[in-house]
C-alpha positions in Angstrom: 12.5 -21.6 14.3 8.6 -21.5 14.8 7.5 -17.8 14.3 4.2 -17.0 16.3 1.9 -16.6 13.9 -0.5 -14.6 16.0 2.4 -12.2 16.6 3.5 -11.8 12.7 -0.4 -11.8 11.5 -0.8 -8.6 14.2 2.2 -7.0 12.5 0.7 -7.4 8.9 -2.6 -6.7 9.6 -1.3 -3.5 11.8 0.8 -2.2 8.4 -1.6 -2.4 6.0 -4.4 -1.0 8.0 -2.0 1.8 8.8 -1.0 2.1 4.9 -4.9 2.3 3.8 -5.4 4.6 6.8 -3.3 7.7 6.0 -3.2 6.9 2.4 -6.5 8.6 2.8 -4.9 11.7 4.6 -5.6 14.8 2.5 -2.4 16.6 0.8 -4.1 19.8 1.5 -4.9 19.5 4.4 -1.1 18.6 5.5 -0.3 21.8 3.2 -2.6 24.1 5.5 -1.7 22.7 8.7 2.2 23.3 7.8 0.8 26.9 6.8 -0.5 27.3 10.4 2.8 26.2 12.5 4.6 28.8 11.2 1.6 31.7 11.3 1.2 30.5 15.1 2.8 32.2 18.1 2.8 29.0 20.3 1.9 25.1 20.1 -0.3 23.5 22.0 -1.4 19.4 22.3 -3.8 17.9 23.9 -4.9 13.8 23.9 -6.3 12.1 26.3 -5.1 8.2 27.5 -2.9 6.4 24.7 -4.2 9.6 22.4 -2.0 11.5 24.8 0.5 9.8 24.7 1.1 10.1 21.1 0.6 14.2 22.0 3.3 13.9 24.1 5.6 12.6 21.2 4.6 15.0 19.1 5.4 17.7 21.3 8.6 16.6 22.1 9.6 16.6 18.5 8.3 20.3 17.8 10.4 21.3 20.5 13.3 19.5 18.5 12.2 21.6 15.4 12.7 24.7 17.8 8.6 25.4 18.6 7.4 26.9 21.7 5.7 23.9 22.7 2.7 22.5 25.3 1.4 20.1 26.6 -2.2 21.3 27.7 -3.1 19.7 31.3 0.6 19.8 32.6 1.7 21.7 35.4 4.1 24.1 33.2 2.0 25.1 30.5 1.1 28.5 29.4 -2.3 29.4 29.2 -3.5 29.6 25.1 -3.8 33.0 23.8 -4.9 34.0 20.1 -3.0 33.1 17.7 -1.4 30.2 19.2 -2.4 26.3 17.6 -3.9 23.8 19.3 -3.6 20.3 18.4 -6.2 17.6 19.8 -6.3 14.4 19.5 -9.7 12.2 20.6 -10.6 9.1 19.0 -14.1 9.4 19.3 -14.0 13.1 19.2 -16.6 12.9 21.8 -13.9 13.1 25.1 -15.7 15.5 27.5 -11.8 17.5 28.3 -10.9 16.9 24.4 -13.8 18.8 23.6 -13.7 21.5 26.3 -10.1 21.9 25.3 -11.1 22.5 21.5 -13.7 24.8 22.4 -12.1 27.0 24.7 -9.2 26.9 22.4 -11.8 28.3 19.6 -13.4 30.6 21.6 -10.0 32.0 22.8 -9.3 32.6 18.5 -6.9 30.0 18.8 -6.1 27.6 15.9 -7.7 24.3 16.2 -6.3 21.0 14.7 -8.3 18.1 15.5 -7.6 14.8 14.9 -10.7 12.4 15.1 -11.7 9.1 13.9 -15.4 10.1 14.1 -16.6 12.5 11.3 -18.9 15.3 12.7 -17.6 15.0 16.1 -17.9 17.2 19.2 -14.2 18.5 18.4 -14.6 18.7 14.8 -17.1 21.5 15.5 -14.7 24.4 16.8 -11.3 23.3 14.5 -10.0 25.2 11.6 -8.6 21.9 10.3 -9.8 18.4 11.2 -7.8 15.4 10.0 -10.5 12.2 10.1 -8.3 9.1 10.6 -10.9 6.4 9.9 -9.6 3.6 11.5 -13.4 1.8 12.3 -13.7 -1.0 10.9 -16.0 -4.6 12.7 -13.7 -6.8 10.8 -13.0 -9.8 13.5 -9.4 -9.4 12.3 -9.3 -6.2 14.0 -10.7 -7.1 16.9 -7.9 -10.0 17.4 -4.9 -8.3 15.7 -5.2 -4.4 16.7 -8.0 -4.2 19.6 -9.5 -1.1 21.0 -7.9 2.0 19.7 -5.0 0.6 18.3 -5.2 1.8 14.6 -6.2 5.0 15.6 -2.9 5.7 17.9 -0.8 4.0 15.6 -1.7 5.8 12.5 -1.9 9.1 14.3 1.5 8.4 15.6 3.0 8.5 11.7 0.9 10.9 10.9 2.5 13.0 12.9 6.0 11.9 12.5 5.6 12.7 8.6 4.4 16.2 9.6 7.2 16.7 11.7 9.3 15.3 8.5 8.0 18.5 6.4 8.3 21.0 8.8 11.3 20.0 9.7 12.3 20.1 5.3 9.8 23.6 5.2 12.5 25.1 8.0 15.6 24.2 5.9 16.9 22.1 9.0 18.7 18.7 9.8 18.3 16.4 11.8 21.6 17.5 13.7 20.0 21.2 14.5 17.2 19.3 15.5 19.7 17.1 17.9 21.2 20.1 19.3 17.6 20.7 20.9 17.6 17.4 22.2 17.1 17.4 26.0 20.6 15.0 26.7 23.0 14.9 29.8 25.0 13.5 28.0 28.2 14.6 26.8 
């Protein structure tokens, strides 16, 4: 069999970016953002593009953990109060409704969680908590093998999805509570 080699050198390069990413993620900070789920009255996300995207995943699994959950910009959402967490995600941190968002949020005496690639960011200003994800790097294998934003989203993706792994051990739940929230038809 002839692998593609451009498609297998993507997939390495993608995994041990990601590993060196989040390897830098801060313990602490994971510890006080875990501290702030369960102080807040109500979730919110927000991300815009492919970062919202990986919002909307997020969201759908703290509404599997059993969290009044948002999504900031959709049709149903409640309006944030104090007291309630918002989540934003903006690669550059500079995303003129990611930063609105964040601000009104703060101003509101919201929580703010930001998640940025970009240190001192627009966002970064009005969080409580900001999680710098620095995926920028010029190498030419990133520009072939993960292009644009790709290492960003990806690595924010697991982040999350290793949060919602200790909240989900911090509530004393299983994965079969967190099934019987599952939105299913089925029978």
């Amino acid at each position: 069999m002839i692998e593609n080699q451009i498609f297998t050198k993507s997939i390495r390069y993608i995994q041990r970016k990601i590993k060196d990413i989040l390897d830098k993620v801060s313990q602490e900070n994971i510890d006080k953002v875990k501290d702030l789920f369960f102080n807040s009255k109500r979730i919110f996300v927000y991300g815009a593009g492919r970062s919202g995207l990986v919002a909307k995943a997020f969201a759908i699994r703290l509404v599997h953990l059993g969290f009044q959950t948002f999504v900031i910009g959709e049709t149903i959402t409640a309006p944030v109060q104090k007291g309630d967490l918002a989540v934003i995600i903006s690669g550059s941190g500079e995303t003129i409704p990611a930063v609105m968002t964040a601000e009104i949020a703060h101003n509101l005496e919201a929580y703010v969680i930001s998640i940025t690639a970009k240190k001192n960011s627009e966002i970064a200003k009005f969080a409580d908590i900001t999680f710098y994800i620095s995926s920028g790097c010029d190498e030419e294998e990133r520009k072939r093998y993960a292009p644009l934003g790709t290492l960003f989203e990806a690595s924010v993706w697991i982040l999350l999805d290793g949060l919602i792994a200790y909240l989900l051990d911090s509530k004393k739940e299983t994965e079969e509570v967190m099934r019987s929230r599952h939105a299913t038809l089925e029978q």
